[in-house]
Chimera marker file (.cmm) of the C-alpha trace (Angstrom):
<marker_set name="trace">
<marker id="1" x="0.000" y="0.000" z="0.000" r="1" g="1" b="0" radius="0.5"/>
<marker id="2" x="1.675" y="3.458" z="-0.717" r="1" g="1" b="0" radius="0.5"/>
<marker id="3" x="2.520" y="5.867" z="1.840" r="1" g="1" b="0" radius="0.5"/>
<marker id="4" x="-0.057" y="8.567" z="1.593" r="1" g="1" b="0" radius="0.5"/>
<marker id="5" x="1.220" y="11.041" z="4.204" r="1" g="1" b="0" radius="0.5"/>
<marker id="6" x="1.861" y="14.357" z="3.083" r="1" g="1" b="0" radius="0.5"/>
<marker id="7" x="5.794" y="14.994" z="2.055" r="1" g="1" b="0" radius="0.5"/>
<marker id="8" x="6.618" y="18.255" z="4.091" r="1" g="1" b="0" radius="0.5"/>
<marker id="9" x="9.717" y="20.400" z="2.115" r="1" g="1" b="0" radius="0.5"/>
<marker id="10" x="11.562" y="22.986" z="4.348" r="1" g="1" b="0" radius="0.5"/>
<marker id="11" x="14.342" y="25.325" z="3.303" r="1" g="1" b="0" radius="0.5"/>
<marker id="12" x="16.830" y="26.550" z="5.303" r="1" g="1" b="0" radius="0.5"/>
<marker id="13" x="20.953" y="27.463" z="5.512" r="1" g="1" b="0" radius="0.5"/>
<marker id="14" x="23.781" y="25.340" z="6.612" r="1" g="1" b="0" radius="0.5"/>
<marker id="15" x="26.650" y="27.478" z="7.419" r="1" g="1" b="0" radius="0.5"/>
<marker id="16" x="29.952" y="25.528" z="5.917" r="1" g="1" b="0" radius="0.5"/>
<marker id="17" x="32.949" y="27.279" z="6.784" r="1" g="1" b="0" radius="0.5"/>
<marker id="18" x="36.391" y="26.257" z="5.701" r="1" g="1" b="0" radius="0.5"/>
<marker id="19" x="39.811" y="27.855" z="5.122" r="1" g="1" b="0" radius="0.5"/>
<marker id="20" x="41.801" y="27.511" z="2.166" r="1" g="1" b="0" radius="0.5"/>
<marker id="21" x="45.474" y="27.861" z="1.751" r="1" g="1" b="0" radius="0.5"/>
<marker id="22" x="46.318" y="29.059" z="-1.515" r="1" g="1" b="0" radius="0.5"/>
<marker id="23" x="50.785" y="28.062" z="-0.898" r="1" g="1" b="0" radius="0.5"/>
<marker id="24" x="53.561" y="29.919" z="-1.628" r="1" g="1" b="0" radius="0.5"/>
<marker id="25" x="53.129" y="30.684" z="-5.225" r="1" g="1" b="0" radius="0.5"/>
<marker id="26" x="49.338" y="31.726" z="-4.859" r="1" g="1" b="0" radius="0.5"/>
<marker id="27" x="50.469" y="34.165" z="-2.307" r="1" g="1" b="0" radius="0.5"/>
<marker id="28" x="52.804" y="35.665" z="-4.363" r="1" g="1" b="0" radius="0.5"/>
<marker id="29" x="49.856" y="36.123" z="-6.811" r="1" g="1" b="0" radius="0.5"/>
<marker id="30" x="47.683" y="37.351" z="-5.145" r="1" g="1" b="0" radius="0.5"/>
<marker id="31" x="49.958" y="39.945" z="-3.409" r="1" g="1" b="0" radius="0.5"/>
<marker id="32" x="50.950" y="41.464" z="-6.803" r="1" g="1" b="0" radius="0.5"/>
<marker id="33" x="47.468" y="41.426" z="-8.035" r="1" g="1" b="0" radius="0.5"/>
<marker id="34" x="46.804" y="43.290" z="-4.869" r="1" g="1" b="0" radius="0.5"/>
<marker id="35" x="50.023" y="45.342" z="-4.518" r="1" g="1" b="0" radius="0.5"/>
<marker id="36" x="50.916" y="46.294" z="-7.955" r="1" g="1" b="0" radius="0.5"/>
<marker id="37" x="47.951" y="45.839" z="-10.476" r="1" g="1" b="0" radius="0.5"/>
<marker id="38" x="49.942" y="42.656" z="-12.516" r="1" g="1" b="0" radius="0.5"/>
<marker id="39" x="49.287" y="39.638" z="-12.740" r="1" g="1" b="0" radius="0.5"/>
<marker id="40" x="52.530" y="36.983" z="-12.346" r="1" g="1" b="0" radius="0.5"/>
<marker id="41" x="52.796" y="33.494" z="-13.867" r="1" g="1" b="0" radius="0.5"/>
<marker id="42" x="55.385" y="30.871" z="-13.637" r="1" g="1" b="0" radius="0.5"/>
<marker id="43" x="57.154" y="29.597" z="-16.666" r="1" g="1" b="0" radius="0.5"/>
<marker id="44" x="58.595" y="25.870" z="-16.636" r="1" g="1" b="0" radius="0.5"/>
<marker id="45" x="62.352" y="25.447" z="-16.592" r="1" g="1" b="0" radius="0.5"/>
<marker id="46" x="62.178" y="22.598" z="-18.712" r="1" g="1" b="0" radius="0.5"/>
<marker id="47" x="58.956" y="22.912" z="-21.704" r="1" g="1" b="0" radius="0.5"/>
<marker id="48" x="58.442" y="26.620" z="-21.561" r="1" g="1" b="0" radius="0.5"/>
<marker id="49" x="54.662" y="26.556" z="-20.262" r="1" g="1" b="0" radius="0.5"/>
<marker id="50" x="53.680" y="29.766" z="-18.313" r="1" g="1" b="0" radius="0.5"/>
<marker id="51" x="51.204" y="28.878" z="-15.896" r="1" g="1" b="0" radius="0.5"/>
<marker id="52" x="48.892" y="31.775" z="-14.281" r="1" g="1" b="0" radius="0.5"/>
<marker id="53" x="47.158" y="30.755" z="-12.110" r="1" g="1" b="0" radius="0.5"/>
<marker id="54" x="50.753" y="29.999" z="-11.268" r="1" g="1" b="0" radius="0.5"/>
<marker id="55" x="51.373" y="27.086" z="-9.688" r="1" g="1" b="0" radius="0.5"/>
<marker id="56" x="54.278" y="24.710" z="-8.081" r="1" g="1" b="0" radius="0.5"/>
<marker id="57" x="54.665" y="22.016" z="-10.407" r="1" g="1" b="0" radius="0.5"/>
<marker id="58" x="54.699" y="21.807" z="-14.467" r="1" g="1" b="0" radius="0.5"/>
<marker id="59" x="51.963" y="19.403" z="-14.699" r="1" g="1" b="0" radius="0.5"/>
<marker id="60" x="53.306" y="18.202" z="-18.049" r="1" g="1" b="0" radius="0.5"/>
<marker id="61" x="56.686" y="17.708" z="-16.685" r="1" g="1" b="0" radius="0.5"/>
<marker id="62" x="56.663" y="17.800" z="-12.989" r="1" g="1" b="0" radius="0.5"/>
<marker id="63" x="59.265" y="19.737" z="-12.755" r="1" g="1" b="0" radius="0.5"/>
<marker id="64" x="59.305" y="22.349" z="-9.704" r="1" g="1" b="0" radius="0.5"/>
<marker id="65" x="59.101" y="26.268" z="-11.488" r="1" g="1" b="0" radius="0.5"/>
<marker id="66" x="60.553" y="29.074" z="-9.546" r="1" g="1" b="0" radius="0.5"/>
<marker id="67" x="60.992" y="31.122" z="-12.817" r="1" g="1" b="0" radius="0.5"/>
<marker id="68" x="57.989" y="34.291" z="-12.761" r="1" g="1" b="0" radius="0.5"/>
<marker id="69" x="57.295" y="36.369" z="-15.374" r="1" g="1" b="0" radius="0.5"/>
<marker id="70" x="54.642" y="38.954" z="-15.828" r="1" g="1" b="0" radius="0.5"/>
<marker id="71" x="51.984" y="38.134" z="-17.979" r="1" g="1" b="0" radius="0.5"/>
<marker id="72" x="49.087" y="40.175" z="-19.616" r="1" g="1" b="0" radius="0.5"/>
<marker id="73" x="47.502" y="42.164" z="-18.428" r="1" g="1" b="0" radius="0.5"/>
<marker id="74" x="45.269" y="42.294" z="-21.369" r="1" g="1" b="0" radius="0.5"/>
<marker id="75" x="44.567" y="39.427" z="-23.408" r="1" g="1" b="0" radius="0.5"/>
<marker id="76" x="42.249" y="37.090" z="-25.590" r="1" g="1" b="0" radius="0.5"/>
<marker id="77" x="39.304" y="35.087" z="-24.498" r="1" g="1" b="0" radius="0.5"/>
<marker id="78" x="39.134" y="31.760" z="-25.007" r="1" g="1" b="0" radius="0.5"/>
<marker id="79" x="35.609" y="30.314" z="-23.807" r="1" g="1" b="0" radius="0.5"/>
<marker id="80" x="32.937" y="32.184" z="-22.711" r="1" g="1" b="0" radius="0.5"/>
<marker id="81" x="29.067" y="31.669" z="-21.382" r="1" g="1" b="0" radius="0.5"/>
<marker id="82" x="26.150" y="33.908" z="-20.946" r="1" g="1" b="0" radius="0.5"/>
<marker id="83" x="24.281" y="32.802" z="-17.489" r="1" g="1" b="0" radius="0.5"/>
<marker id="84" x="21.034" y="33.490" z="-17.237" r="1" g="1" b="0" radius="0.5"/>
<marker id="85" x="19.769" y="31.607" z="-14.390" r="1" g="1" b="0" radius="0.5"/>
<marker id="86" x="19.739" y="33.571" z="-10.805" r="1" g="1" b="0" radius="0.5"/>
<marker id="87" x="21.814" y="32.711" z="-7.748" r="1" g="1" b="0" radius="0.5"/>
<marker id="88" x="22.859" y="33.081" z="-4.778" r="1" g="1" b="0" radius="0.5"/>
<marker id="89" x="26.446" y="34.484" z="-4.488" r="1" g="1" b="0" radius="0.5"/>
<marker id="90" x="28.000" y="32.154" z="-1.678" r="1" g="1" b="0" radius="0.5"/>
<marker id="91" x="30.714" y="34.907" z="-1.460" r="1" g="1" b="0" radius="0.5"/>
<marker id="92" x="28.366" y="37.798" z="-0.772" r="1" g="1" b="0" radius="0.5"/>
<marker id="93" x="24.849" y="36.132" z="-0.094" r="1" g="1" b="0" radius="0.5"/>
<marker id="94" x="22.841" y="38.288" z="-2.290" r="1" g="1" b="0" radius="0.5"/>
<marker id="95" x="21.833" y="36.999" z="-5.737" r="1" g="1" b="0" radius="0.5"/>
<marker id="96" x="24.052" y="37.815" z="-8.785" r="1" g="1" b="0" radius="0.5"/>
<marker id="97" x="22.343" y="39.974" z="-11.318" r="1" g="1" b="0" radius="0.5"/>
<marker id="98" x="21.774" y="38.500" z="-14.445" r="1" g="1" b="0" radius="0.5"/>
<marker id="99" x="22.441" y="37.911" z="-17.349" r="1" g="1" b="0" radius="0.5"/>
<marker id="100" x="26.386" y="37.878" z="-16.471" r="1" g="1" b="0" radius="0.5"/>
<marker id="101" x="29.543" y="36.561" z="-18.805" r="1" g="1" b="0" radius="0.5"/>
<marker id="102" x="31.766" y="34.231" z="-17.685" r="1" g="1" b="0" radius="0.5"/>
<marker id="103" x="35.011" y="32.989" z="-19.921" r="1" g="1" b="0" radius="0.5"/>
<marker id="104" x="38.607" y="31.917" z="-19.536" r="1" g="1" b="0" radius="0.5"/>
<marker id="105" x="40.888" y="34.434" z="-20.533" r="1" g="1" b="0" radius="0.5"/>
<marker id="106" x="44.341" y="33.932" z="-22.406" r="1" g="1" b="0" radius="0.5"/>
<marker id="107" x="46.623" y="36.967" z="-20.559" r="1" g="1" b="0" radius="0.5"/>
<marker id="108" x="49.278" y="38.052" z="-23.088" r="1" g="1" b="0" radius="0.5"/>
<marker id="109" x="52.352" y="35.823" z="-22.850" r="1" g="1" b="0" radius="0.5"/>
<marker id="110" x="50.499" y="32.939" z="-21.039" r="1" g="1" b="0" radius="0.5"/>
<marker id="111" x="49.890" y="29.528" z="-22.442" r="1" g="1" b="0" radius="0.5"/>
<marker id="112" x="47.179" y="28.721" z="-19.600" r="1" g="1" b="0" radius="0.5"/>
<marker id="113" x="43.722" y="29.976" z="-19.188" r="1" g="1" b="0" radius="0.5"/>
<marker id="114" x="42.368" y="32.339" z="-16.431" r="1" g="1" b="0" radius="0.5"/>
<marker id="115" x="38.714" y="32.257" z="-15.243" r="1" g="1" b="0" radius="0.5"/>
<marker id="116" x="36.632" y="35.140" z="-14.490" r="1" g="1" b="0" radius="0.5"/>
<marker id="117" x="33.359" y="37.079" z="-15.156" r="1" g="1" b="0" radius="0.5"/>
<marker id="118" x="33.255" y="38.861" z="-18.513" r="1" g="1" b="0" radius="0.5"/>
<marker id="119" x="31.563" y="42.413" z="-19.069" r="1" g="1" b="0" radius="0.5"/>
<marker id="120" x="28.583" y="41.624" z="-21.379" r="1" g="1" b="0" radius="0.5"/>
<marker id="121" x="26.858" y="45.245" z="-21.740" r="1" g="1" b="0" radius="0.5"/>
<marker id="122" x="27.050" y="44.832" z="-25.594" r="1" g="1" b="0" radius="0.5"/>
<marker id="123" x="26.640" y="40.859" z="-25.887" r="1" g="1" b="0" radius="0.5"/>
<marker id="124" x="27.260" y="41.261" z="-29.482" r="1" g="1" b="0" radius="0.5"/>
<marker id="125" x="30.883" y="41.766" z="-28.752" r="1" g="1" b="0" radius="0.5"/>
<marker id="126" x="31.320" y="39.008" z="-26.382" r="1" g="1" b="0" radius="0.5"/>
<marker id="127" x="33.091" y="36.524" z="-29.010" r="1" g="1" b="0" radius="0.5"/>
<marker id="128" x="36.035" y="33.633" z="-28.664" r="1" g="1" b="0" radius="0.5"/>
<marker id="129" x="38.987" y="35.476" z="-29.572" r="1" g="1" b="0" radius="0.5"/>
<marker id="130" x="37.775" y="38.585" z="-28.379" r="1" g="1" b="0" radius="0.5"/>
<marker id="131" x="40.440" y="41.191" z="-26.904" r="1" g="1" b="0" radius="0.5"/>
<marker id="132" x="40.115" y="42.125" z="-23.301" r="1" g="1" b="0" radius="0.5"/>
<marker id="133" x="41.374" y="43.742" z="-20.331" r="1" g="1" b="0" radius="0.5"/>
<marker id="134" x="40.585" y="43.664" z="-16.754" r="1" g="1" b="0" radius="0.5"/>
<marker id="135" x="39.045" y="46.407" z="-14.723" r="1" g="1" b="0" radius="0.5"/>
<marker id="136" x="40.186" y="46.154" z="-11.014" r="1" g="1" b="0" radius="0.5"/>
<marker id="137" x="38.729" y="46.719" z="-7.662" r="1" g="1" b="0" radius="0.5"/>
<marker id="138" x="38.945" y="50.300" z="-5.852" r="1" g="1" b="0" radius="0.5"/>
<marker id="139" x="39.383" y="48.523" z="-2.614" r="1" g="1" b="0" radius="0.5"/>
<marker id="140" x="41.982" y="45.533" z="-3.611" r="1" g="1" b="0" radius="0.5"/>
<marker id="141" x="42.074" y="42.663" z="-0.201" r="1" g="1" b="0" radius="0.5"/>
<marker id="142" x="44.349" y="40.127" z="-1.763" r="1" g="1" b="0" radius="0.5"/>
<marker id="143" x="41.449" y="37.802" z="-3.515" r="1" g="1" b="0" radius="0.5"/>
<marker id="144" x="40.726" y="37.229" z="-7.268" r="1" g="1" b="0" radius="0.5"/>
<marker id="145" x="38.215" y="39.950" z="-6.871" r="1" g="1" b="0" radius="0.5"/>
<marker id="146" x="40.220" y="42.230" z="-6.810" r="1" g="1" b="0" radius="0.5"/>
<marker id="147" x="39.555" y="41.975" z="-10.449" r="1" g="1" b="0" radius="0.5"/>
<marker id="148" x="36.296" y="43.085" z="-11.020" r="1" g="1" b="0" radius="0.5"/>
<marker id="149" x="36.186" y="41.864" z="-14.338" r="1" g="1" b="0" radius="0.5"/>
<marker id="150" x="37.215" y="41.897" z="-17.726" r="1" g="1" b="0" radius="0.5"/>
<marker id="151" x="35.415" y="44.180" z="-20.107" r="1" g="1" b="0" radius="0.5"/>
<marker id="152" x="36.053" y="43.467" z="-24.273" r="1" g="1" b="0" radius="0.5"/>
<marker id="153" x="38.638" y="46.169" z="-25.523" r="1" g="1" b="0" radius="0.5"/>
<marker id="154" x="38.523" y="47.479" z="-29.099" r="1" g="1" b="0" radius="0.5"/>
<marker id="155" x="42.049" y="46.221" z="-30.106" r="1" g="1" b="0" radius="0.5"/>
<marker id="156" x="42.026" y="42.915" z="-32.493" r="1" g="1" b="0" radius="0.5"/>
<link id1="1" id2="2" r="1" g="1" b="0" radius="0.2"/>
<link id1="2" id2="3" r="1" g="1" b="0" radius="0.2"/>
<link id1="3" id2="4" r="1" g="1" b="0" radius="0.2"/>
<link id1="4" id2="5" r="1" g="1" b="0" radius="0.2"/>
<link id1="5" id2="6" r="1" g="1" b="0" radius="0.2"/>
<link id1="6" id2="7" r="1" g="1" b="0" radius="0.2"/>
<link id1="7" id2="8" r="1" g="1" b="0" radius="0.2"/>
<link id1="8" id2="9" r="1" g="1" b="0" radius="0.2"/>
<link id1="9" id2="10" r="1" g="1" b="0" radius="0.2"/>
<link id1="10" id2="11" r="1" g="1" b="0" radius="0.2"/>
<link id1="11" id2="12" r="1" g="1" b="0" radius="0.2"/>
<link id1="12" id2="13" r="1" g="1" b="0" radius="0.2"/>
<link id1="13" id2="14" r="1" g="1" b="0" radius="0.2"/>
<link id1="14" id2="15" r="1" g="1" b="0" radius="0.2"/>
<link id1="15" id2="16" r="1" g="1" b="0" radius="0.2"/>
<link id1="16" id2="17" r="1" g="1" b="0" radius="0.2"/>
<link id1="17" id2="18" r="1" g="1" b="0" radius="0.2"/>
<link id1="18" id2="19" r="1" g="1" b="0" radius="0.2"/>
<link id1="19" id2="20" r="1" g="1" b="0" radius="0.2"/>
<link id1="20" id2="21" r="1" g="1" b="0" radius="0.2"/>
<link id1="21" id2="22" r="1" g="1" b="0" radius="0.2"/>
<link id1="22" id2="23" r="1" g="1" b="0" radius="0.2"/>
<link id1="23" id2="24" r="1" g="1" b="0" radius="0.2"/>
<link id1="24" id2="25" r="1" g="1" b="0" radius="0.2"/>
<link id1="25" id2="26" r="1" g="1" b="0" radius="0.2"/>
<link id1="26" id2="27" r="1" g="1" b="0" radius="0.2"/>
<link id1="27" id2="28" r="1" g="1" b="0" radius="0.2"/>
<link id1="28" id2="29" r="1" g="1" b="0" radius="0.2"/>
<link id1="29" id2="30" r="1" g="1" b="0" radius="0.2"/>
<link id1="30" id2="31" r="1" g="1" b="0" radius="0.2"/>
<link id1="31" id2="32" r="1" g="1" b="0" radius="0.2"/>
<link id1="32" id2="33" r="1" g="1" b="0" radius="0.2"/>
<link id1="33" id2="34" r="1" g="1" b="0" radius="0.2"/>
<link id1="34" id2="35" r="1" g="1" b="0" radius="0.2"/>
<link id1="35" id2="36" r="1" g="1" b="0" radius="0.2"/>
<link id1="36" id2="37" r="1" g="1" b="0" radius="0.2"/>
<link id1="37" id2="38" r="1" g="1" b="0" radius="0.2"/>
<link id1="38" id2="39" r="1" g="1" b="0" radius="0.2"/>
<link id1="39" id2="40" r="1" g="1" b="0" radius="0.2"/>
<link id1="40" id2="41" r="1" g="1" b="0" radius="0.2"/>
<link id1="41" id2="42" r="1" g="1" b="0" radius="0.2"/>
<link id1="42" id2="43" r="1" g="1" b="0" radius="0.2"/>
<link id1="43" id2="44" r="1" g="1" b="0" radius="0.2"/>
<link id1="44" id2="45" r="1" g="1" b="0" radius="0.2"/>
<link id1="45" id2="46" r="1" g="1" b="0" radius="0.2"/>
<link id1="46" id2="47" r="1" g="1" b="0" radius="0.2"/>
<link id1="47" id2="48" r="1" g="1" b="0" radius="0.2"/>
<link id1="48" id2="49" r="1" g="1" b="0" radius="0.2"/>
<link id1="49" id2="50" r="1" g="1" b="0" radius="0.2"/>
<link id1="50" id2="51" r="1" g="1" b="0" radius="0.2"/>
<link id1="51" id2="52" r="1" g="1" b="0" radius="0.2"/>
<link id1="52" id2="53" r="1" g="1" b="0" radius="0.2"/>
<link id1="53" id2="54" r="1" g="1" b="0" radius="0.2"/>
<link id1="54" id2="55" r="1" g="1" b="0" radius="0.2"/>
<link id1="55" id2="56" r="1" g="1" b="0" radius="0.2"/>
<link id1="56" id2="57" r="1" g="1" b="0" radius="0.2"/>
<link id1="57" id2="58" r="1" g="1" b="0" radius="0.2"/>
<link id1="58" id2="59" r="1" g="1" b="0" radius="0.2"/>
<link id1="59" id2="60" r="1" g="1" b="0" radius="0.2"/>
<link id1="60" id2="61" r="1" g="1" b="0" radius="0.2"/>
<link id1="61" id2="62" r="1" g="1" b="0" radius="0.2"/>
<link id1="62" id2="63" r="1" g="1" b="0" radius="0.2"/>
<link id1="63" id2="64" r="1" g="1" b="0" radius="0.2"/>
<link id1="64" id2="65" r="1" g="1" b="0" radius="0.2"/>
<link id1="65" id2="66" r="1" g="1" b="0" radius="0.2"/>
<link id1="66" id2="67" r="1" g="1" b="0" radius="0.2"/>
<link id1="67" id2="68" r="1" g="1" b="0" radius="0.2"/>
<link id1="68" id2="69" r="1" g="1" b="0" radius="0.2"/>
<link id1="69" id2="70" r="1" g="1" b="0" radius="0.2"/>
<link id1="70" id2="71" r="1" g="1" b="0" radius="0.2"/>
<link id1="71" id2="72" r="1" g="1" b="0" radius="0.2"/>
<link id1="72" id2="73" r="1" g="1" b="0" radius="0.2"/>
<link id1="73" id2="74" r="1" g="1" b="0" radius="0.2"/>
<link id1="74" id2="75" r="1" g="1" b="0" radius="0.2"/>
<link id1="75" id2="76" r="1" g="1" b="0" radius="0.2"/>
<link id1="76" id2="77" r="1" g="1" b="0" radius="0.2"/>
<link id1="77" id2="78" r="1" g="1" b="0" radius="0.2"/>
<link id1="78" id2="79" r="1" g="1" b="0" radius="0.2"/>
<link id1="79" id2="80" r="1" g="1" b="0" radius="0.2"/>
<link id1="80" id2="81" r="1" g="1" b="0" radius="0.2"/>
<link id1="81" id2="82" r="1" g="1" b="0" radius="0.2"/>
<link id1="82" id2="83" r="1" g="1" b="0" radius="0.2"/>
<link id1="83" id2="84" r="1" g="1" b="0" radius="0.2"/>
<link id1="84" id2="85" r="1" g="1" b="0" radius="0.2"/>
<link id1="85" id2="86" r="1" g="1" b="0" radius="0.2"/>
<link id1="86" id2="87" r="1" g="1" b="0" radius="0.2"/>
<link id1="87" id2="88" r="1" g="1" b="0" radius="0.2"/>
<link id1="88" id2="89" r="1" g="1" b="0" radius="0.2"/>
<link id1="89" id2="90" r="1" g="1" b="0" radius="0.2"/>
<link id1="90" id2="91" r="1" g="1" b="0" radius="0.2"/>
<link id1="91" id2="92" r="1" g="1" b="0" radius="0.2"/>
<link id1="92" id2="93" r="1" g="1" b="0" radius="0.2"/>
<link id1="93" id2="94" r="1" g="1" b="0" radius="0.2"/>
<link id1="94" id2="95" r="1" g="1" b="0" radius="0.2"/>
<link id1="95" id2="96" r="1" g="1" b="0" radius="0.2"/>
<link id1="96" id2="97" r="1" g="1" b="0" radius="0.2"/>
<link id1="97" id2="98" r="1" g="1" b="0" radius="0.2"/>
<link id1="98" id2="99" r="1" g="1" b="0" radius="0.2"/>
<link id1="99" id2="100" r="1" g="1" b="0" radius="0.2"/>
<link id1="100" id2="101" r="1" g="1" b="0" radius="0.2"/>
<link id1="101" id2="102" r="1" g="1" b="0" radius="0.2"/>
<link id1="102" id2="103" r="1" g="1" b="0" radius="0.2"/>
<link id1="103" id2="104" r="1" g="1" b="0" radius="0.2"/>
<link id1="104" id2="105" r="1" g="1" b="0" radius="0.2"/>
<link id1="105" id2="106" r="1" g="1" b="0" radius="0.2"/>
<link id1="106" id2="107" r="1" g="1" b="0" radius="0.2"/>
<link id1="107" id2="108" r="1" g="1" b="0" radius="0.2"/>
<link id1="108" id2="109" r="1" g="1" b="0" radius="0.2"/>
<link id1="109" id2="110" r="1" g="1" b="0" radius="0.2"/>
<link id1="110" id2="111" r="1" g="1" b="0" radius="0.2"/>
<link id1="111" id2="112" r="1" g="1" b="0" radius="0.2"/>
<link id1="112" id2="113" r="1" g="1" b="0" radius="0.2"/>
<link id1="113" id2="114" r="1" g="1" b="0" radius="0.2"/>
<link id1="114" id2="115" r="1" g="1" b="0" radius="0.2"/>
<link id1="115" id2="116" r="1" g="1" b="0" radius="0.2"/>
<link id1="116" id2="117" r="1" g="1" b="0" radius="0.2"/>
<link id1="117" id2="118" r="1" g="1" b="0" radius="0.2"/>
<link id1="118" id2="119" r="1" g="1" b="0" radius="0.2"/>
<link id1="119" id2="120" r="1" g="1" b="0" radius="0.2"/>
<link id1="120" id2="121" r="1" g="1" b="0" radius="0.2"/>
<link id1="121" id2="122" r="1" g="1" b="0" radius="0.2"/>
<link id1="122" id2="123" r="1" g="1" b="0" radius="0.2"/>
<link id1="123" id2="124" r="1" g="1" b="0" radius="0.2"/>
<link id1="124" id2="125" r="1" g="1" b="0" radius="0.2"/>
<link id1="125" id2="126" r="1" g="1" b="0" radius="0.2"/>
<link id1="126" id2="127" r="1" g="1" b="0" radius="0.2"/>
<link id1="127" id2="128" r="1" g="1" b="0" radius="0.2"/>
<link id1="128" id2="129" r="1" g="1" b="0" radius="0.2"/>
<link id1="129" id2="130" r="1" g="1" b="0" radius="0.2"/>
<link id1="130" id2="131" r="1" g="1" b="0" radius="0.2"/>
<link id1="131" id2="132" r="1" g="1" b="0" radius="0.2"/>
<link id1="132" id2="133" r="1" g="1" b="0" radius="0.2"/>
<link id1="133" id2="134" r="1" g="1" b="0" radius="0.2"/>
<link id1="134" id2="135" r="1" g="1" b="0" radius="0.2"/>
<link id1="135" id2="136" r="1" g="1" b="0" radius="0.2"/>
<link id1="136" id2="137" r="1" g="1" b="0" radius="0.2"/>
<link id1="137" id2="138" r="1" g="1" b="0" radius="0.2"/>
<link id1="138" id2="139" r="1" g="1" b="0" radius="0.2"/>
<link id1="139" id2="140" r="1" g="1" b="0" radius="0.2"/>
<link id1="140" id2="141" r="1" g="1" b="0" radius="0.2"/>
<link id1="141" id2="142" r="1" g="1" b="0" radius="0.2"/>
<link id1="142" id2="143" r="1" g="1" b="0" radius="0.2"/>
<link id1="143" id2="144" r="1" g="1" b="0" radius="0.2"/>
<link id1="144" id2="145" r="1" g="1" b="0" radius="0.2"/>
<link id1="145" id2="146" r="1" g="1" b="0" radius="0.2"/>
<link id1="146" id2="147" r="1" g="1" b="0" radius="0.2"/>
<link id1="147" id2="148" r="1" g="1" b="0" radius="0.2"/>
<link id1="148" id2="149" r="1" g="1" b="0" radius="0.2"/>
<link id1="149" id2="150" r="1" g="1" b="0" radius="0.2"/>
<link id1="150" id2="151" r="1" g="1" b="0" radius="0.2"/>
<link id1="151" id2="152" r="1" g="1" b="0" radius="0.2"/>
<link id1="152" id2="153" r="1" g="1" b="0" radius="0.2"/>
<link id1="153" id2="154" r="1" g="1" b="0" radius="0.2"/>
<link id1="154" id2="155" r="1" g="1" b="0" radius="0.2"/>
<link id1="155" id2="156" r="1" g="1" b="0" radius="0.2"/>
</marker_set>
């Protein structure tokens, strides 16, 4: 016989701190970001791959890279999407306005990608291969926000 009781559906919040150590070479990222307005990659000693986000280890030849070089700050983008969907912003807890872009973004002189929200105010711009260059944060606290985003740029 099936279970005719009525199903009861609550909402609510479960608060999930947690701390996240971004290392040595995601320090140094973020400070320059924060500090100086550029964005630093690593390149690797061994196949030439700059990495940004940088990281420790060449993940094609696990190799450990030490060797930074500044990167961008404009560049190309290489995927993008258009959301349209409403959320809740875990970061600020008010919903993010939509529609909003989000890509991954070549910087000049890296071989990696970068993600981050894309201006779309003219969507008709918004392409692959696109040029752009980030807009920074008034108030910079040492995060990837401190880029704001990155608005299309009328250089090919």
């Amino acid at each position: 016989m099936p279970d005719t009781a009525p199903v009861i559906i609550e909402s609510g919040t479960a608060a999930q701190p947690f701390n996240y150590a971004v290392g040595l070479h995601g320090s140094l990222f973020l400070r320059e970001l924060r500090d100086h307005r550029r964005f630093m990659a690593v390149r690797c000693p061994r196949c030439a791959t700059v990495y940004i986000p940088p990281r420790r280890v060449c993940g094609a030849c696990f190799v450990e890279m030490d060797d930074w070089v500044e990167v961008g700050p404009a560049g190309t983008i290489g995927t993008f999407t258009i959301l349209r969907y409403a959320f809740i912003d875990p970061e600020t807890g008010e919903q993010k306005p939509v529609p909003y872009g989000y890509g991954f973004i070549r910087l000049d002189g890296a071989d990696t990608l970068l993600q981050h929200y894309i201006d779309i105010q003219d969507e008709s711009r918004v392409k692959i291969g696109a040029r752009v260059e980030p807009v920074f944060s008034d108030t910079p606290k040492g995060t990837i926000k401190d880029i704001r985003y990155f608005r299309i740029t009328d250089q090919c």
